[in-house]
Residue, then its C-alpha position, 0 to 999 in steps of 0.5 A: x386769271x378769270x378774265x382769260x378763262x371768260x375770254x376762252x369760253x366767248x371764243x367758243x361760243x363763237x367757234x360753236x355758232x359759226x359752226x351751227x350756221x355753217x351746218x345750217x347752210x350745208x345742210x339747205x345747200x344739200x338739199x337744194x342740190x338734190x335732184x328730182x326722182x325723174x332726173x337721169x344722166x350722170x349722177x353721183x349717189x351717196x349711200x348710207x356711211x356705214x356701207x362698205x364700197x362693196x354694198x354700195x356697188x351692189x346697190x348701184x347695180x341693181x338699178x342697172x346703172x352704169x358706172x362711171x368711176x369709184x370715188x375715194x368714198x367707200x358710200x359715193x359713186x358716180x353712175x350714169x342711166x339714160x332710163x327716166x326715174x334713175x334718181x327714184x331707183x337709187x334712193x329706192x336701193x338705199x342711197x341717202x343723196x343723188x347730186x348731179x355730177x359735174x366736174x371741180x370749178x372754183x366757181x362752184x365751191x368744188x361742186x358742192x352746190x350743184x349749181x352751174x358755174x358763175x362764169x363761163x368756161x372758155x377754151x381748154x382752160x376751165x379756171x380763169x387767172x386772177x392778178 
């Protein structure tokens, strides 16, 4: 019976590290992903998770941002501006993150690393069939 119990608590241990280092990765992938306080065009901002999507418009505005669409996130919304420093008036109004915004690829691990696709997109397909 205590070999079954040692084996569950190696099995966490396990569980816990991966999933330390899975942060640990995120969390430098978030901040290479960031863009600089100069940076414009069409961005999403996160703001601070307790914000209702009320507050986070409110704030988005503020910096005479255009919207570009809601997302399901109450905090995270894509804008755009042409005006130099929109990254530095977003954060300046609260928001936590400013990512550029780009659409889904599979190439990009859902668009999280803020990368540019590993492949080329060709015609009006943007993912390529495997198999």
């Amino acid at each position: 019976m205590s070999g079954r119990l040692g084996l569950h608590w190696i099995a966490l241990g396990f569980l816990g590290a991966v999933l330390l280092v899975w942060a640990a990765i995120f969390g430098l992938t978030l901040r290479r992903a960031a863009l600089p306080d100069e940076a414009t065009g069409k961005v999403v901002a996160i703001y601070p998770f307790g914000w209702s999507k009320e507050q986070s418009t409110a704030a988005a505005f503020a910096t005479e941002a255009r919207l570009v669409r809601e997302t399901w996130l109450p905090n995270a919304i894509e804008l755009s501006s042409d005006d130099p420093g929109f990254a530095e008036r977003l954060r300046t109004n609260g928001a936590i993150g400013v990512y550029r915004a780009q659409p889904f690829d599979v190439f990009t691990l859902a668009g999280c690393t803020g990368m540019l696709p590993a492949l080329p997109r060709s015609g009006p397909q943007s993912l390529r069939r495997f198999g």
